[in-house]
N, C-alpha and C positions, 0 to 999 in steps of 0.2 A: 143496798144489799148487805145483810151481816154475815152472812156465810157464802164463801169462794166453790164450797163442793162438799156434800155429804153425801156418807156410802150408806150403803144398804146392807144391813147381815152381815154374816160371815165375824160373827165377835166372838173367838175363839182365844182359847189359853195357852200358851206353849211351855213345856216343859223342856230346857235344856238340858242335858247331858254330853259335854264332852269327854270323849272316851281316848282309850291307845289305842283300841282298832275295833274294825266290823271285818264278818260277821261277828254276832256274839254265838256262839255255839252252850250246847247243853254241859254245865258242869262248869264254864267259865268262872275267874274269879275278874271283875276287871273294876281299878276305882276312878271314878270319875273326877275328871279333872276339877269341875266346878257344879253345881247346882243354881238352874236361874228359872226364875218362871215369868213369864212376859205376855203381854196383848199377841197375838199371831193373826192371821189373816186379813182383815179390815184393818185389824188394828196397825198394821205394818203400813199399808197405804196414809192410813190419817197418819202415823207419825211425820212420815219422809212429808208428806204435803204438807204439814206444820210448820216441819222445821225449813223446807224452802222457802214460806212465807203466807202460803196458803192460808184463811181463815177455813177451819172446818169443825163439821158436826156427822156425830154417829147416830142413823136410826137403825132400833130392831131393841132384840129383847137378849138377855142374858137370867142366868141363873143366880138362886140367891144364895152362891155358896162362894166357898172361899177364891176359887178360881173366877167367879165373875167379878167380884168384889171389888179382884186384887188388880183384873186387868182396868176394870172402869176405873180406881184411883191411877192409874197408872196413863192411862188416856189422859184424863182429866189436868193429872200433872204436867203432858205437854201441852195444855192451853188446848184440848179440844172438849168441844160441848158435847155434852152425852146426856142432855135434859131429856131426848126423846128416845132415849134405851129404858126398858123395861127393867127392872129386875124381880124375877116371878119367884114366890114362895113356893121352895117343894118342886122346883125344876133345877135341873143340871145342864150346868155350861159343857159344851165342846173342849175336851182336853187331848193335845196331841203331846205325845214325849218326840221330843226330836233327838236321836242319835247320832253325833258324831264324829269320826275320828279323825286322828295326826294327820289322814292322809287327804282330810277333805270331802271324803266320800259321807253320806248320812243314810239315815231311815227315820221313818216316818209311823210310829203304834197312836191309833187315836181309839177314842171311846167316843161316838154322840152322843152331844147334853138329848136332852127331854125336854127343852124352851122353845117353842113354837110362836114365830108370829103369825097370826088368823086374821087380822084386817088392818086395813090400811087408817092409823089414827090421824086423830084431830091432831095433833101437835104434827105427825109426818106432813100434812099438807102445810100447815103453818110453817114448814122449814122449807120447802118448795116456791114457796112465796118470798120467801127468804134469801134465797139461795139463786146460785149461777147454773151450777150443776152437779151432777150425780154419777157416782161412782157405785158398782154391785157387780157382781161375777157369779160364777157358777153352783158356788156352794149356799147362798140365796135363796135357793126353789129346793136345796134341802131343807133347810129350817121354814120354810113359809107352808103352812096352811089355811087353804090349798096351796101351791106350789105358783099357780096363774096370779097371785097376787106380785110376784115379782116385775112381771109385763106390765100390769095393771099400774106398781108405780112409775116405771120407766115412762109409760103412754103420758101419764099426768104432770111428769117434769117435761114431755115435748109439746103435750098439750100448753104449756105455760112460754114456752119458747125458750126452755133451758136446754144444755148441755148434757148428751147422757154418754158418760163411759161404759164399755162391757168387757171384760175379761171372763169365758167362760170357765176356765181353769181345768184342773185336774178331772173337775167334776164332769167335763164334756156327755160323759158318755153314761153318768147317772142319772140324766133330765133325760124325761121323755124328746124323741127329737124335732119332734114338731114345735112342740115350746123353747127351744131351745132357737130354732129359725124362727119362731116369733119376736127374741129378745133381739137378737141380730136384726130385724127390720128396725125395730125401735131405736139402737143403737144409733148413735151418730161416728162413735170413734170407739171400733171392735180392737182389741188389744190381746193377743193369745201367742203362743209359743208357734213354732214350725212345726211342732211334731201333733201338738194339737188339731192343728189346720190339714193334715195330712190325711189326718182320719176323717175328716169331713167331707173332703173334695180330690176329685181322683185329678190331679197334672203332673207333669215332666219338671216344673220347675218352680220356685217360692213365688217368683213374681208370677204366674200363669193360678198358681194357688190365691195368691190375695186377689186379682182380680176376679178370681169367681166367688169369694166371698163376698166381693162389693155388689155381685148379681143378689145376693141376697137383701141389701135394703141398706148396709152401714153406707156413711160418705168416705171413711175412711179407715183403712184397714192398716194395721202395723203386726207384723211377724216378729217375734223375737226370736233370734237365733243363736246365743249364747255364744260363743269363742267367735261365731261367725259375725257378731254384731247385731244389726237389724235394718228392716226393710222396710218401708212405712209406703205405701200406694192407696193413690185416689184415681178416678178416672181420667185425671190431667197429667198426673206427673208420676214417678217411681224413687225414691230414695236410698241406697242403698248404705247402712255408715256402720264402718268397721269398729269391731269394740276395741276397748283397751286394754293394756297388757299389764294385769296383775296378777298377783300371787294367789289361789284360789283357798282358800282355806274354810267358807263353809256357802253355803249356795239358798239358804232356808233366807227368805225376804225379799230375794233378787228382783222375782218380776215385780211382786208391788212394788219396790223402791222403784224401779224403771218407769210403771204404769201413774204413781205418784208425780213422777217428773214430769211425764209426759202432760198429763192432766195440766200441770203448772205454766208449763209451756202453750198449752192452745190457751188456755185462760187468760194469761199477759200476754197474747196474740204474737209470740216470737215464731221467727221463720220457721217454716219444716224442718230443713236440716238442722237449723241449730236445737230446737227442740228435739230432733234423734240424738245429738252428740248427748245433750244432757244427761236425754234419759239413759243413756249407752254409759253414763259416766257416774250415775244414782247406782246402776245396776252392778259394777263395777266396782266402787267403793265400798258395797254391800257385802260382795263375794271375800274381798278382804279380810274381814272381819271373821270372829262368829262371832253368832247368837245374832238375831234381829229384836224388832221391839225398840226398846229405849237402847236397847245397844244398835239399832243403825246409827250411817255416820253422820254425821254434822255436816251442814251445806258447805262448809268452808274447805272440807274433806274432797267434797266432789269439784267445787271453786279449783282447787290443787291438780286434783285429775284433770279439768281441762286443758289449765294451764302448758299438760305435756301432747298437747297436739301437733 
């Protein structure tokens, strides 16, 4: 196998701005602390699985403008393969400005590029072939037309007897919902926030919530619950593991840095629990920081955060 896990989509551009505070109101004058522009979404997952030790590769397509450019050298620069990303003339990358202040709090202005994947290529199979498994999320079946092409490659990496990750993201509730409980059957390991999972399935309690997510088709279900830790349940067992206590200061990468961990952990086949600590301690080390991209932290950073258990 030459590749550990490649994602799907979601190769978007981040703009940082840290600020003295939010809101910004009409008439403000405020100067920004730094100016950074960085790989965001997919891109935040291949870094952290990189730098864990992951081999990985990006498929999908970006724009051939300054912002897809700047993110593919910048992928590329952490050692991951982007042979099978597009870049289309006369289309626009996904640009989000990320806002955020002293206090940790941020916001979120994006523009959608105009780059569209419409079929599943010859090189995507060839990395399938290649590959362990597969990473993609919810913003995916935005950029794909049609949108069913996202199932379609998940089917073909289980068809092959890989690995499929799912994170449906933010984006929960902009997929049609039917497609959305198709990716979820395909899934083998569904990976979503609490509050995401809340809006899908009506229960009393997280763990009463993942188990009826696994009605849906995943084998294995993980809830991220931010301050609260995470929850990770199969129809054998329940995990419950408390996060760690850090300084929060910007929250933009969290869950990919988690869901990166995660992925690294079923891959080198370490226990349940300890792969939650990890991931709990990716997400953790993240939150610390700002800015994500090439600014998440260094394995030896999260290595340090274990170490205080």
């Amino acid at each position: 196998m030459d590749f550990d896990i490649v994602t799907f989509g979601d190769l978007v551009t981040d703009i940082y701005l840290p600020i003295p505070q939010l809101p910004v109101n009409p008439k403000d004058i405020q100067i920004a602390h730094q100016i950074s522009t960085e790989p965001g979404g997919a891109g935040n997952f291949l870094i952290m699985a990189e730098r864990l030790g992951l081999h990985t590769a990006a498929l999908g397509s970006v724009g051939d403008d300054l912002y897809g450019n700047l993110s593919m050298k910048k992928l590329q620069g952490e050692g991951i393969d982007i042979s099978s990303v597009n870049i289309v003339t006369g289309k626009s990358t996904t640009l989000i400005i990320v806002l955020i202040d002293d206090a940790g709090e941020h916001a979120f202005l994006g523009a959608l590029g105009t780059v569209q994947v419409t079929e599943i290529e010859n090189s995507f199979i060839e990395k399938i072939e290649r590959s362990k498994a597969l990473f993609t999320n919810g913003y995916a079946f935005l950029e794909s037309s049609p949108p069913e092409l996202v199932v379609e490659l998940m089917k073909q990496f289980r068809l092959n007897n890989k690995l499929v990750f799912f994170d449906p993201g933010p984006q929960i509730h902009q997929v049609d919902g039917k497609l959305m409980k198709m990716a979820f059957a395909q899934a083998d390991y569904l990976l979503l926030t609490q509050e995401e999972a809340a809006t899908l399935v009506d229960a009393d309690s997280a763990e009463e919530i993942a188990h009826k997510l696994l009605n849906l088709g995943p084998k294995l279900v993980v809830l991220k619950m931010g301050a609260e830790g995470s929850l990770v349940v199969t129809p054998q067992a329940s995990i419950k593991t408390p996060a760690f206590s850090v300084d929060i200061r910007d929250s933009t990468g969290c869950g990919d840095a988690f869901d990166a961990a995660f992925a690294y952990g079923i891959i080198n086949n370490m226990p349940l629990g300890e792969i939650s600590k990890l991931a709990n301690a990716a997400g953790g080390a993240t939150v610390s920081r700002i800015g994500a991209g090439t600014g998440l932290p260094p394995k030896s950073e999260i290595e340090n955060l274990l170490k205080k258990i």
